[in-house]
N, C-alpha and C positions, 0 to 999 in steps of 0.2 A: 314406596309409601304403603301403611297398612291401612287395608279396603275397611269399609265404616264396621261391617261386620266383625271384624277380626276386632277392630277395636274396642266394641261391646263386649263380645266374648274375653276376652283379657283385661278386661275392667272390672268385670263381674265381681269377683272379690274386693275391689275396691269400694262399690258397691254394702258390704256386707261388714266391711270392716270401719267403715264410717256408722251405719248401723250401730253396731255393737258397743262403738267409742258411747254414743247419743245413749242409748238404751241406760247406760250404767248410772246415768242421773237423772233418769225419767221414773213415774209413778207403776208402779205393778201393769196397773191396768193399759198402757200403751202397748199393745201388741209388735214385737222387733219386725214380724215379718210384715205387716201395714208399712214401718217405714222403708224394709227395701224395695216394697212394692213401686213406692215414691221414687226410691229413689233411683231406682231403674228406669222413671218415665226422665226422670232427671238426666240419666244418663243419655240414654237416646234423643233428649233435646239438645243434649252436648254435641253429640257425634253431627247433629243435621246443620248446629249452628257456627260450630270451631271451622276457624283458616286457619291454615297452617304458618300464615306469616304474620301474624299475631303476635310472635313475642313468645308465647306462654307453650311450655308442653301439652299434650292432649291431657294428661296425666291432671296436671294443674289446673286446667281448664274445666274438664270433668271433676273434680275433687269440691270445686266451689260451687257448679251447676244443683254436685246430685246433693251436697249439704243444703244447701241453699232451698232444693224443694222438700227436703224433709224437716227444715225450720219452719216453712209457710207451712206444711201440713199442720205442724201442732199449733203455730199462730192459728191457725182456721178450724180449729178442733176447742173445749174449753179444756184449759188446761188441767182444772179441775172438775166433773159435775156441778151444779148449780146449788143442789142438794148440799153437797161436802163441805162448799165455799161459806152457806150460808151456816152448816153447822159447826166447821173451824170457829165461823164470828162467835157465834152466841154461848160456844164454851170459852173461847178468848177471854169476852166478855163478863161470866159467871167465875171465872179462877179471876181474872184481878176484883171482880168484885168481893171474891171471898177473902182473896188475899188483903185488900185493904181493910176490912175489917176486921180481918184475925190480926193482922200484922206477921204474917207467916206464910209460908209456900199451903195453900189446904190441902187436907185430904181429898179422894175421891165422894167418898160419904158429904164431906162439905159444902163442897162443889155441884152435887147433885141436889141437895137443900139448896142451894143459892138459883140454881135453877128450878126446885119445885119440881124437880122429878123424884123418880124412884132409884134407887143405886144399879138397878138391876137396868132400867132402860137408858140410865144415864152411862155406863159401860157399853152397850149397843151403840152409843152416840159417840164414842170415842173410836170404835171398829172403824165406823165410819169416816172418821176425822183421820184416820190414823192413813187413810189414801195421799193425805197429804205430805211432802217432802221441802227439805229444807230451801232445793233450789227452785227458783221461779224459771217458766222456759227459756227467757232473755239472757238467761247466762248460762245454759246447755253450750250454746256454739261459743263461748270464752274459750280461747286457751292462752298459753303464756305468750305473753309477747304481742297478741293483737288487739289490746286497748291501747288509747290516747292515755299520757301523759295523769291528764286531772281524773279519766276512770281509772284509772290504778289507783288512784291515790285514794279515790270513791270505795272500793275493791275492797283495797286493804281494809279503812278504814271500819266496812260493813264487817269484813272477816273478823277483825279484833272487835267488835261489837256483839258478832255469834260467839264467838268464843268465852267472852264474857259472861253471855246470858245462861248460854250452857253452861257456866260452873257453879251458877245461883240454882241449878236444880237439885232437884233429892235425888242424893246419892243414886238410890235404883235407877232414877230416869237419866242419869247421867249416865252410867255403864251402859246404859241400853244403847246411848245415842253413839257411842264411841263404838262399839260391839257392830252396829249395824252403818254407821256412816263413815269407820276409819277401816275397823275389821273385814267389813263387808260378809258380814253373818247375815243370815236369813231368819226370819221368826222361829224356824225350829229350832237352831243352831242358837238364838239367845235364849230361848228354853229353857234348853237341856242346862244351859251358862249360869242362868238367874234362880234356876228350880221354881219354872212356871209354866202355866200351857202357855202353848200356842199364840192362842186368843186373847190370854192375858198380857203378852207382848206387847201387842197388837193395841193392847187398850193404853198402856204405858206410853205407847209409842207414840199415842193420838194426843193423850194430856199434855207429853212434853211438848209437843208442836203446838199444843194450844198455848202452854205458857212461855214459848217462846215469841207467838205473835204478839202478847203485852209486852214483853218486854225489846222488841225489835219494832215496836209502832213506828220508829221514826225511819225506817229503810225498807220498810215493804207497803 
């Protein structure tokens, strides 16, 4: 039988590749090594609290332990700033207000009159917004196969709903969102793609999220 030590040390990648799995539908700002940090406390609570006659490999047993504290970490963390959350809403808010009045997707310039700002702080306000990602934390730990029946069907349902809403966008914010959530491009990389900075990305990237929360009201 391997001593508890042996079995930390030999996990340790395990460790890091759950990590990495998590990291790839989390927001910029989550730091990967904070969750192996977790998930190393995770692991050696595995080691202190696994029997051998259990049933379960150490393997499997640790695997669910050290997931499991690095989902409570970001449950106990805000998913979002408070700040982000509240400014997601209030451009949410100012695109379908524009849009029901125009009867049209609005411009950035529109959008920022409907808000009564300036174009220039109202693109700051999308930087911002732009922290926000399509997935909520509660479906980070999804993979195939371990929903119930009616969540699949929930699942799906929500998927062809995103997929929907993403085709009602303008063309550029549509390319962005396929570039950065199928491609897995980085703002530089859609850049150089789109022929924009950076930062312009970034501001693209916050509106579509905004006008994706109108139009996903009933699943988030």
């Amino acid at each position: 039988m391997q001593q508890g030590g042996d079995l930390v040390s030999l996990h340790l990648p395990l460790v890091k590749r759950i990590a990495n799995h998590l990291a790839v539908k989390l927001p910029s700002h989550i730091e990967i090594d904070d969750l192996i940090q977790v998930g190393l406390i995770g692991l050696l609570k595995a080691k202190e609290d696994y029997q051998a006659d259990s049933g379960a490999t150490f393997s499997t047993y640790a695997t669910i332990r050290i997931r499991g504290a690095m989902m409570d970490e970001l449950r106990a963390r805000d998913w979002l700033p408070r700040s982000v959350q509240k400014n997601l809403g209030k451009v949410a808010k100012a695109v379908q207000g524009a849009e029901q009045r125009l009867g049209r997707a609005p411009t950035d310039s529109e959008v920022a009159i409907e808000l009564g700002i300036s174009l220039g702080d109202y693109h700051e306000l999308l930087g911002d917004v732009s922290l926000a990602r399509l997935t909520p934390v509660e479906d980070v730990e999804t993979v195939a196969g371990d929903l119930e029946p009616d969540r699949e069907v929930i699942e799906s349902l929500r998927a062809t709903a995103l997929s929907d809403a993403i085709k009602e966008l303008p063309e550029k914010e549509q390319l962005m969102m396929s570039l950065y959530y199928v491609d897995n491009l980085n703002l530089k990389e859609i850049g150089l793609v789109l022929e924009v900075s950076e930062s312009r990305v970034s501001q693209i990237h916050g509106q579509a999220i905004a006008r994706l929360k109108t139009k996903l009201s009933d699943w988030t």
